[in-house]
C-alpha atoms as one frame of an Amber mdcrd trajectory, in Angstrom:
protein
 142.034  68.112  54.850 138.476  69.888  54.451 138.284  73.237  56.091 135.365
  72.292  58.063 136.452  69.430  59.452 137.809  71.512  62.444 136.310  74.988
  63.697 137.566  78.378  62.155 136.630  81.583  65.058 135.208  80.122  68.193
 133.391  83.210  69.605 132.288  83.258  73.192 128.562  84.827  73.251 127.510
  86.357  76.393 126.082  83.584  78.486 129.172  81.258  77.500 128.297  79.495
  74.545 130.761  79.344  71.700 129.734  80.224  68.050 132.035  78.648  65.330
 132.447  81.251  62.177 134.654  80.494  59.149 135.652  83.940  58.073 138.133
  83.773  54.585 138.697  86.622  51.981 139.389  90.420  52.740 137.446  93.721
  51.896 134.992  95.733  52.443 131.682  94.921  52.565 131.704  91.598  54.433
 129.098  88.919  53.292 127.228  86.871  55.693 126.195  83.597  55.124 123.017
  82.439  56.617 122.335  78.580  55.928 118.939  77.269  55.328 117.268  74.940
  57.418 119.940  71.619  58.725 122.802  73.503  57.485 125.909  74.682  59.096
 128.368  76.544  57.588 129.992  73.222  55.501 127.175  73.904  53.260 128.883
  76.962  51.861 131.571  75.136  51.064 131.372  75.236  47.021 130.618  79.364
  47.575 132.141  80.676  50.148 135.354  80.255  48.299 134.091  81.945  44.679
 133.413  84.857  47.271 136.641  85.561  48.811 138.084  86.512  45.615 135.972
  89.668  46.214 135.580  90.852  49.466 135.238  89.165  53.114 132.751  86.608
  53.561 131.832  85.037  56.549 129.651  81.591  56.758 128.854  80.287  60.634
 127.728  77.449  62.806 123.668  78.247  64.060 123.602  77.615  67.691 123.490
  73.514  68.266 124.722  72.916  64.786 129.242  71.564  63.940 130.652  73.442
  66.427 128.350  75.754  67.490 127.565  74.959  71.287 123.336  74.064  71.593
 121.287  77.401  72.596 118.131  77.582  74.620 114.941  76.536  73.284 113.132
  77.679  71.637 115.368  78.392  68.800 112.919  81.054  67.130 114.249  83.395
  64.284 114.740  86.471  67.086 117.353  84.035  69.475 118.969  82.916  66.132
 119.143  87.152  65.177 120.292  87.750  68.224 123.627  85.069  68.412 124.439
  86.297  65.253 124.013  89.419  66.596 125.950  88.977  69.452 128.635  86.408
  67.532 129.757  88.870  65.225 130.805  91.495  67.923 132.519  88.340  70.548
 134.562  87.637  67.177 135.335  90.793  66.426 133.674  90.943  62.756 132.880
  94.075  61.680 130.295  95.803  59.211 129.318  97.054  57.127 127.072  93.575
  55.861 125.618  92.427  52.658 123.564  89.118  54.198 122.667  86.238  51.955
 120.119  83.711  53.162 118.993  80.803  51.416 115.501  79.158  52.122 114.955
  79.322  55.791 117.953  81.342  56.239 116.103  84.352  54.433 113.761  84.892
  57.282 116.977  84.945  59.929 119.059  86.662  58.135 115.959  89.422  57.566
 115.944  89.483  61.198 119.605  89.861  61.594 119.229  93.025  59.068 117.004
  94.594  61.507 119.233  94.377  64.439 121.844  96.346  62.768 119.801  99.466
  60.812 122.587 101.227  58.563 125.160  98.366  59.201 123.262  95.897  56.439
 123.831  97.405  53.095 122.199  94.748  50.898 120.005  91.452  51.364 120.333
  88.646  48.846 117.779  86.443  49.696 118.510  82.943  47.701 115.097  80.843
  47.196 113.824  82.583  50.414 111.033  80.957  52.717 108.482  83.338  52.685
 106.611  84.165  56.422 103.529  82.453  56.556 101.172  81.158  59.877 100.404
  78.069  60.049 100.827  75.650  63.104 103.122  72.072  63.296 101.049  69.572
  61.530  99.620  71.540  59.154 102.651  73.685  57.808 103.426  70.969  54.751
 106.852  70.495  57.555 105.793  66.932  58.939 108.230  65.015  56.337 111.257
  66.811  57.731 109.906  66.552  61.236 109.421  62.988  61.078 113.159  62.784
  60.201 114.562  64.691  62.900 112.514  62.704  64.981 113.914  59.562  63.972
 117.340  60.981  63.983 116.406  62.241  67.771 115.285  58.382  68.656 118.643
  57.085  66.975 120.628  59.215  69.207 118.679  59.049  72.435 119.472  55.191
  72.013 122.027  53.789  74.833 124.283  51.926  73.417 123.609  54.214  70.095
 123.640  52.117  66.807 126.523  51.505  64.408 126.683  54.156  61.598 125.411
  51.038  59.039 122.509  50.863  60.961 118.978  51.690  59.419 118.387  53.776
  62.073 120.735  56.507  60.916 119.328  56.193  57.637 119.043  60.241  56.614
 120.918  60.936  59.606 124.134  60.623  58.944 125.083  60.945  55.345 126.832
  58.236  53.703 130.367  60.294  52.900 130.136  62.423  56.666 133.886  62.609
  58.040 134.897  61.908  61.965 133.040  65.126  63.043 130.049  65.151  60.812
 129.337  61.725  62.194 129.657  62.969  65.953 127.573  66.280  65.169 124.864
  63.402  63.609 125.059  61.380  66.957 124.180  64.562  69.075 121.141  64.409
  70.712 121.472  67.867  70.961 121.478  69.033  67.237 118.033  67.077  66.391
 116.815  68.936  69.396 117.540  72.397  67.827 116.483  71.666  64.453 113.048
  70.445  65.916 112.355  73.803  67.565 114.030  75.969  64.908 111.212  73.908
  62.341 108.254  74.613  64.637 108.692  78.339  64.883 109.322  78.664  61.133
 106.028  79.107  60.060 104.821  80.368  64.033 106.939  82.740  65.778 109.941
  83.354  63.492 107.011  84.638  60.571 105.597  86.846  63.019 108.684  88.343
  63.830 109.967  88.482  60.107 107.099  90.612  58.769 107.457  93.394  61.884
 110.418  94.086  59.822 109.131  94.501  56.525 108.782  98.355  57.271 111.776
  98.629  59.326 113.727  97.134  56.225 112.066  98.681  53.390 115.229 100.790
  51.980 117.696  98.036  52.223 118.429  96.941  48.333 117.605  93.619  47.868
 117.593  91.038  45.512 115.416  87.731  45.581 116.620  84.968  43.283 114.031
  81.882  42.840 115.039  79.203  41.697 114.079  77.217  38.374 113.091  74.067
  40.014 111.234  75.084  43.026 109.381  77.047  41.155 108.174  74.601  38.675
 107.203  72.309  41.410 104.885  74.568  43.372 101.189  74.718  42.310 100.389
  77.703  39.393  97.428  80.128  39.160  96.316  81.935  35.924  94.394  80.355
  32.940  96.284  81.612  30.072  99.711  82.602  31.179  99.981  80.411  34.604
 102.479  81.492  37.093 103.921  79.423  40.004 103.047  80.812  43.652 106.336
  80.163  44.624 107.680  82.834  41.800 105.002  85.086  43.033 105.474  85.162
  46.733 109.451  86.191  46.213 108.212  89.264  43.381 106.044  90.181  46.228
 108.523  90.064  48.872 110.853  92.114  46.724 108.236  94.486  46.110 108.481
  95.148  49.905 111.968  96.891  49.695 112.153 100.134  47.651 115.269  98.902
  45.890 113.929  95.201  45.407 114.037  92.865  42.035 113.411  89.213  41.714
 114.927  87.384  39.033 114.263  83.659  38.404 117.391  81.440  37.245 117.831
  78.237  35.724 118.760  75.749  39.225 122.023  73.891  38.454
């Protein structure tokens, strides 16, 4: 049976919601795992495990995502921070942390390192989303919104559709068990992925660079990625480098202890 077919530590947050965390491995420090943006803590599932063999690691369920109960809206990097925040101590998971976010999970997971000052030794920030203003419509997001719309239609429907039906089409994916399927059909998880994506690029980048300074000593690594790289637009006549690769060696040039390397993607 997959391991994420059924919930690992169900911690009760303060106002009653549960958070699901899949904790495996033992050590000191203990890694967090922040997903990137429609990802729960299934999509750890090929790392999580090369992990363990080292030290604690620790991948969870954002708030409205598997078995994560929905959180209030709206679902901003500082109320994602702050479940983590307050997830960690209802499931009695204890520091000291090395985070690693990928993509959109970089900006929380930044947060999450300011919450806890001393308690995160090390930030590996995989691909990272970079902070940036820009407002819904114009914030190159509308593809992915569009989807999660759809997705929010399909399961707003009464009856809802079969799983064959068009309507699910990038909804539910075409191998998604008994509870993948039911975590698809929740009107509820659409919900909080459509105001986690508006505040990416709004409130959760304002919030992300106030902790540039607070977060400066933390060592930190940024890794970009071959491919994304290639496919964002390059500057430079001569020796033309992608923006993408350039906003992460800034960003690493924020932390004292920062380096960005740039590997081949698999």
């Amino acid at each position: 049976m997959d391991a994420h077919a059924q919930p690992g530590i169900l911690a009760k947050l303060p106002d009653g919601r549960e958070m699901n965390f899949r904790c495996t491995g033992s050590g000191s420090p203990t890694v967090i795992l922040e997903s990137g943006f429609g990802v729960g803590a299934a999509g750890w599932g090929r790392s999580q495990p090369s992990i363990a063999k080292i030290t604690r690691v620790c991948s969870y369920d954002r708030a409205g995502y598997g078995f994560s109960t929905p959180g209030p809206e709206p679902r901003d990097g500082a109320a994602i921070a702050r479940d983590l925040d307050q997830g960690l101590d209802a499931a009695a998971i204890a520091g000291p942390f090395v985070v690693v976010g990928h993509s959109a999970g970089a900006l929380y997971g930044r947060l999450f390192a300011a919450r806890r000052p001393g308690e995160v030794q090390g930030l590996v920030l995989l691909d990272p989303t970079v902070e940036r203003l820009a407002p819904p419509g114009r914030d190159g997001l509308d593809g992915i919104r569009r989807q999660a719309q759809r997705c929010l239609t399909a399961a707003h429907r009464t009856p809802q559709p079969p799983r064959q039906d068009p309507a699910w089409t990038g909804c539910i994916p075409a191998r998604a068990d008994a509870q993948a399927e039911a975590y698809a059909r929740r009107s509820a998880t659409w919900r909080s992925q459509l105001s986690e994506l508006d505040a990416i690029f709004g409130a959760t980048s304002s919030q992300t660079a106030r902790t540039r300074a607070l977060l400066a000593d933390v060592p930190a690594y940024v890794i970009t990625a071959s491919d994304t790289a290639a496919s964002s637009p390059s500057v430079g006549q001569e020796s033309p480098q992608s923006i993408w690769e350039l906003q992460h060696v800034s960003l690493a040039g924020s932390f004292a202890h920062g380096s960005q390397r740039t590997i081949l993607s698999s």
